[in-house]
C-alpha positions as CSV (number, residue, x, y, z in Angstrom):
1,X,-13.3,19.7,11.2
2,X,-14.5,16.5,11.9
3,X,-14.3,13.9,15.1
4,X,-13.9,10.0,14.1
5,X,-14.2,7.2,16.6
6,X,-12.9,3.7,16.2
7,X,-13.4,1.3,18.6
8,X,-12.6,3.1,21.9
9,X,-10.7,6.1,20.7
10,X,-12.0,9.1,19.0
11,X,-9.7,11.2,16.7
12,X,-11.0,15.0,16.9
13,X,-10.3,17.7,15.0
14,X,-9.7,16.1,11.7
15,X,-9.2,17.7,8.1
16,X,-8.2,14.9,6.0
17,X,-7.9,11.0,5.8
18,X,-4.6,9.3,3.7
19,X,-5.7,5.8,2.9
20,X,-3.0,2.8,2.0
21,X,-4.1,0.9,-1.6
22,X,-3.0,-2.6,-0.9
23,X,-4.8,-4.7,1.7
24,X,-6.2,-1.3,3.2
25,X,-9.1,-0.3,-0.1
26,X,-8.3,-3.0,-2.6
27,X,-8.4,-6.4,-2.4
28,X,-5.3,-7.3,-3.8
29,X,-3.4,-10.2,-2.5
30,X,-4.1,-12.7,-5.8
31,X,-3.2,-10.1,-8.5
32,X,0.1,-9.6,-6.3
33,X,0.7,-13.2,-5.8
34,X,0.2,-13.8,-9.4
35,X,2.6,-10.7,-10.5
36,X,5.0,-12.1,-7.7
37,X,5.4,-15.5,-9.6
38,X,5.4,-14.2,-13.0
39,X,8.1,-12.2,-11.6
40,X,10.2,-14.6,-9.8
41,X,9.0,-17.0,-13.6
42,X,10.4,-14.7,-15.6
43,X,14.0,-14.3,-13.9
44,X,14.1,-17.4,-13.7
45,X,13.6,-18.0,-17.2
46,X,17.2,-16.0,-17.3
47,X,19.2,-17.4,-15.1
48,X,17.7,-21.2,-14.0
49,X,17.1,-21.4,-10.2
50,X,16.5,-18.4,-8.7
51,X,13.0,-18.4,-9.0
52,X,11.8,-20.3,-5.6
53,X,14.4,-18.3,-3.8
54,X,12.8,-15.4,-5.3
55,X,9.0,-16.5,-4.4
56,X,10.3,-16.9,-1.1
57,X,11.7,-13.3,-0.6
58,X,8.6,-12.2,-2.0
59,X,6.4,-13.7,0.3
60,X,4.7,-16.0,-1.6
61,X,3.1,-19.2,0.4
62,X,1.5,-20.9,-1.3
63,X,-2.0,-19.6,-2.2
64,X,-1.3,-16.5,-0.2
65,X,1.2,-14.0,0.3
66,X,2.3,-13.0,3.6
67,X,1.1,-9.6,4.5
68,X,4.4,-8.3,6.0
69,X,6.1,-9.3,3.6
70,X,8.2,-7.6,0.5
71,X,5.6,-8.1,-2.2
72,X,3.0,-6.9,0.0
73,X,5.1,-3.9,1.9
74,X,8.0,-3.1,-0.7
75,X,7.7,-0.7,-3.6
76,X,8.4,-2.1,-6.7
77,X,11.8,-0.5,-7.0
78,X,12.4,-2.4,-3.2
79,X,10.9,-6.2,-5.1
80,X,13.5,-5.2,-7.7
81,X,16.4,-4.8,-6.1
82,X,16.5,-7.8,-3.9
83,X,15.4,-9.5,-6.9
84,X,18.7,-8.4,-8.3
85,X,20.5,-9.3,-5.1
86,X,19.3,-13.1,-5.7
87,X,20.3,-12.9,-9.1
88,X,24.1,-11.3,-8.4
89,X,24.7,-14.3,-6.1
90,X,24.6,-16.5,-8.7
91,X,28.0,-14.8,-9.5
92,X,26.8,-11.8,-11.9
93,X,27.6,-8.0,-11.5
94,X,25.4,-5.9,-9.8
95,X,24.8,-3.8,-13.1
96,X,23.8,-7.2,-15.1
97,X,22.0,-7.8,-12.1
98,X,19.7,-5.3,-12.1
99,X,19.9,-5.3,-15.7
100,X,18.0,-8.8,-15.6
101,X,15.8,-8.5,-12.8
102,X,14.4,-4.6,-14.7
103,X,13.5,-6.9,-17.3
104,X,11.8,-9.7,-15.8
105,X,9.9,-6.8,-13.8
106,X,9.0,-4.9,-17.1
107,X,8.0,-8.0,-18.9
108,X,5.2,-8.9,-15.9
109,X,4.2,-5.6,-16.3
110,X,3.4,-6.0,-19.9
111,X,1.5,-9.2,-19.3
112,X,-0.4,-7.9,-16.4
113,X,-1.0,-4.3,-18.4
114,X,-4.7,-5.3,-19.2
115,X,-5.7,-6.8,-15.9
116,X,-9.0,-5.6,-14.3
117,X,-8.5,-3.8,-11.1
118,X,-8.7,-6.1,-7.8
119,X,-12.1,-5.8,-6.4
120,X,-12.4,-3.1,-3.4
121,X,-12.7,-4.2,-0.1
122,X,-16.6,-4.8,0.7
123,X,-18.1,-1.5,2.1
124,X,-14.9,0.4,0.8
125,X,-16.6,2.9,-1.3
126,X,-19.5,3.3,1.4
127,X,-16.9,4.7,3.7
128,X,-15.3,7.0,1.7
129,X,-18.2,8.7,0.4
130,X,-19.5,8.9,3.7
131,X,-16.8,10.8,5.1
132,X,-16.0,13.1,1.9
133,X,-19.4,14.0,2.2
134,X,-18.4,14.8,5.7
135,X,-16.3,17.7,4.8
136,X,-13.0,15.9,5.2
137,X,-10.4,15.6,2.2
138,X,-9.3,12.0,0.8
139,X,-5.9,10.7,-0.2
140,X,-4.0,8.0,-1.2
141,X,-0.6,6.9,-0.6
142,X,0.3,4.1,-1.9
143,X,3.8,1.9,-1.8
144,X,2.7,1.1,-5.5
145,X,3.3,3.6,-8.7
146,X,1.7,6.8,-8.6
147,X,0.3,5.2,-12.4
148,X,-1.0,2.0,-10.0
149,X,-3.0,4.5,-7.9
150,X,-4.4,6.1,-10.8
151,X,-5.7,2.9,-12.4
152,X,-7.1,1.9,-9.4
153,X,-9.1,5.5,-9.2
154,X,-10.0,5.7,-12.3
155,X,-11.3,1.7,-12.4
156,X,-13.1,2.0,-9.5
157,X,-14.3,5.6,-10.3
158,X,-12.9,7.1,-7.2
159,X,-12.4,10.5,-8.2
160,X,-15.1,12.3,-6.8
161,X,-13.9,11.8,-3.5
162,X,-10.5,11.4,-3.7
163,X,-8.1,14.6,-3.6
164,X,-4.7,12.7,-4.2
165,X,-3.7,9.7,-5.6
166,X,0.0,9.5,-4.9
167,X,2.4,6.3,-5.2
168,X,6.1,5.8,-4.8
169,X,8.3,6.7,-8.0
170,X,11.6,7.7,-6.6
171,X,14.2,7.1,-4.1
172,X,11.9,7.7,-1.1
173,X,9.7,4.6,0.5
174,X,7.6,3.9,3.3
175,X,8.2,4.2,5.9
176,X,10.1,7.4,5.3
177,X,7.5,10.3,6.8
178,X,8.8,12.3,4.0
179,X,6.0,10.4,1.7
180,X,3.3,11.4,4.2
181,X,4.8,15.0,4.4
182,X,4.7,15.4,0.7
183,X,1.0,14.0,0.7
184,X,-0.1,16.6,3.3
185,X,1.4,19.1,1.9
186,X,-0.6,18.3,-1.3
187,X,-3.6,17.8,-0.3
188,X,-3.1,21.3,1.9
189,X,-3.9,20.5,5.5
190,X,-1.7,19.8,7.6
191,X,-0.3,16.5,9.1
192,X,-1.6,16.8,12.9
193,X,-5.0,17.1,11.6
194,X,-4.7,14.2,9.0
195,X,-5.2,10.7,10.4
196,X,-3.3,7.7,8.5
197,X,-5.1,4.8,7.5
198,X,-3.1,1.1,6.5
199,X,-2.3,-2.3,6.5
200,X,1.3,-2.5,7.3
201,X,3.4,-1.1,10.0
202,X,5.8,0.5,7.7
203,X,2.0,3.1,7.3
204,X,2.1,3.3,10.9
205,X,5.2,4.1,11.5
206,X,5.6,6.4,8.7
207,X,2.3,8.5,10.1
208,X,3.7,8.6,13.6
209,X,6.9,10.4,12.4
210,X,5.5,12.7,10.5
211,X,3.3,14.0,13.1
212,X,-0.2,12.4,12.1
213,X,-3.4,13.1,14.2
214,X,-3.3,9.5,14.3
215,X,-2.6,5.9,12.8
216,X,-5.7,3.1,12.1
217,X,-4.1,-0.2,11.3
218,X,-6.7,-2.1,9.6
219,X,-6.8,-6.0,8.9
220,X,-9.8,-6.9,7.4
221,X,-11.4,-9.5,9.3
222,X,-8.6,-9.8,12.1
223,X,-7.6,-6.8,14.0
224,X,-5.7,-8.9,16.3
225,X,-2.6,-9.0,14.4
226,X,1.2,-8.1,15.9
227,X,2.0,-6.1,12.9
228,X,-0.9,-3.5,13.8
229,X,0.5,-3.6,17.7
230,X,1.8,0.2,17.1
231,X,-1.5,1.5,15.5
232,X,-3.2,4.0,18.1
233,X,-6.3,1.8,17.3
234,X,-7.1,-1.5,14.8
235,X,-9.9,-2.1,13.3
236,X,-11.1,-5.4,10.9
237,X,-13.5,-3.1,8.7
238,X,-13.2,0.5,7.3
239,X,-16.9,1.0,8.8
240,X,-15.3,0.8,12.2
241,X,-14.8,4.4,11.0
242,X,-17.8,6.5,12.6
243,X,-18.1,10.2,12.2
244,X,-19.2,11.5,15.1
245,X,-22.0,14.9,15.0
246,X,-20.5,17.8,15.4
């Protein structure tokens, strides 16, 4: 077992460490702007007019996309059905509706298929080998596809330290601490001895349900951010994660 501080509080006793993908390891905020307007493009494409609305819901502004928002939060399954939800108020079914907004979805997918990986946040990797070699198992759980996670392993070569790469591909989302459960549960060590670590506060609150040893919000650069408020600790870089000797 393994004690970590951040900041002022120091998580003892810890097994394992479940990281977020987006905004917590990878850099990804222009790949998902860019998929975001492709997205709201392509539906637009299909039925004229919905595609500013679209941006909007998404998050987009502009150059960035904002970081509580559904393109940076939702699952893809969550983007696609208020996508529909634009698109049925335009006065189609909700079968159509989804029908449309699958295939815009599908369609940026295909153009985005052969995109490199986002870069990883800077010191990223550092951490994580620092504290697999520490003894402590390394997961990631990811409001992106279980596929999305495995790309982004697999670019980055991550796979020496990481024990689980896990997305979400069904009906369950963050911040449902069923996800966090499940990942636990995989990786084999239990959830009071597994610390969360994300962006968002749908991570937060999912590792505070199910029990976790304890929740880092991270926001690189700016851990004074409302949307961390509920973290037990926030931190601005993943080296504010120290392992303390034994």
């Amino acid at each position: 077992m393994v004690s970590i501080k951040c900041r002022d509080i120091t998580f003892s006793n810890i097994q394992a460490v479940i990281f977020d993908k987006d905004g917590t390891l990878e850099d990804s905020q222009e790949f998902l702007r860019l998929l975001g307007l492709k997205r709201a493009r392509l539906a637009d494409a299909q039925i004229p007019g919905v595609g500013e609305p679209l941006q909007m819901a998404f998050g987009i502004e502009g150059a960035s996309i904002d970081p509580t928002g559904l393109l940076a939060v939702g699952s893809r399954r969550e983007n696609e059905i208020v996508a529909a939800g634009y698109i049925a108020e335009t006065g189609r079914g909700w079968l159509e509706s989804l029908t449309i907004a699958g295939r815009a979805f599908d369609e940026a997918d295909e153009m985005f298929k052969n995109a490199s990986s986002s870069p990883m946040f800077v010191g990223s990797l550092e951490v994580l080998k620092n504290l697999s070699e520490a003894g402590l198992k390394l997961g990631i759980l990811s409001a992106a596809t279980t596929a999305a996670v495995q790309k982004f392993v697999k670019s980055h070569e991550l796979s020496d330290w990481i024990q689980l790469e896990m997305g979400v591909d069904s009906t369950l989302h963050k911040p449902d601490p069923k996800l966090f459960l499940q990942a636990c549960a995989q990786l084999g060590i239990n959830p009071a001895a597994t610390l969360m670590v994300g962006d968002s506060a749908g991570d937060i609150q999912m590792g505070k349900n199910a029990g976790a040893a304890g929740c880092i919000g991270i926001c690189w650069g700016n851990a004074e951010v409302s949307h961390l408020e509920k973290a037990d600790v926030a931190i601005a870089s993943l080296d504010e994660m120290i392992i303390l000797a034994e």
